[in-house]
N, C-alpha and C positions, 0 to 999 in steps of 0.2 A: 578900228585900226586895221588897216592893210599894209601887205607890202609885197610887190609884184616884181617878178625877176623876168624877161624876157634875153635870156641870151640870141644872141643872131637871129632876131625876128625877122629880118630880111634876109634870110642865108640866101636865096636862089640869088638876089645881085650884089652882094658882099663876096660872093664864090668868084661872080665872074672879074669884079674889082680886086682883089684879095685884102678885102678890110673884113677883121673880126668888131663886131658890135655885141659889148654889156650894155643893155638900157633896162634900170631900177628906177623903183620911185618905192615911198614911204608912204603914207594918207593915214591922217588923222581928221576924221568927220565927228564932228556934234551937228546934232538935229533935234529938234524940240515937234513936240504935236500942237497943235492948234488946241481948241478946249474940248475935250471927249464927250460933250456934253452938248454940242450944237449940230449944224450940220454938216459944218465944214470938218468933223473930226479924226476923219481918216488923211488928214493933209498935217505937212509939216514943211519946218523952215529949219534952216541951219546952214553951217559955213564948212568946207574944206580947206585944212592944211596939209601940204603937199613939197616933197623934196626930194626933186630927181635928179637923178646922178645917168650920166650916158659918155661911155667910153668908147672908143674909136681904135683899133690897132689895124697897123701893115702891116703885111707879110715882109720880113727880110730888113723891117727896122724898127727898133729899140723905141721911137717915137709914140706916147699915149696922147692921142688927144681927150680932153676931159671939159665935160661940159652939166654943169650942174647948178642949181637953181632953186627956192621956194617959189610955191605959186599960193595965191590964197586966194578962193573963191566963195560967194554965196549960195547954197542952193535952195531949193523948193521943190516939192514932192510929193505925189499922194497915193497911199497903199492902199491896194485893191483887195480884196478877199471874193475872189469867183467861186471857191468852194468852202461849204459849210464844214466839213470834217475837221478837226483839228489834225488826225496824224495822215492826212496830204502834206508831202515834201511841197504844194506849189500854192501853199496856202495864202500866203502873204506874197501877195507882188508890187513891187514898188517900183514906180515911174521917178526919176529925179532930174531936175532943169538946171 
């Protein structure tokens, strides 16, 4: 589960426009593994559910533009382990399509 807040990600041309930008989103991912057991094991499948929210304001008017949405994807993945150590922070790395 995620959930990502990007206030004025474009500040440098919202400055020059005078538009403030909130752009959120929610994600909800299940992912399942393949069978640990074979040799595909380090690969996995699963879906995102996804629901963003992005608002729009003037400078000098009251007017919210509001733009908001689910998205629902499939994905497909596979984790890499480039080091043996467990207490490496970059133990697990995962690729997703």
């Amino acid at each position: 589960m995620a959930y990502v807040n990007f206030p004025n990600r474009y500040a440098e041309y919202y400055d020059e426009s005078g538009l403030q930008e909130l752009d959120r989103f929610f994600r909800v991912q299940y992912a399942r593994y393949f069978n640990p057991d074979k040799k595909l094991k380090n690969m996995y499948a699963g879906i995102n559910l996804e629901y963003h929210l992005r608002q729009l304001e003037e400078d000098n008017n009251n007017e919210v533009l509001d733009e908001t949405g689910f998205k629902i994807a499939p994905i497909i993945g596979y984790e890499w382990h480039p080091w043996s150590k467990k207490e490496n922070a970059l133990n697990n790395l995962s690729l997703a399509f």
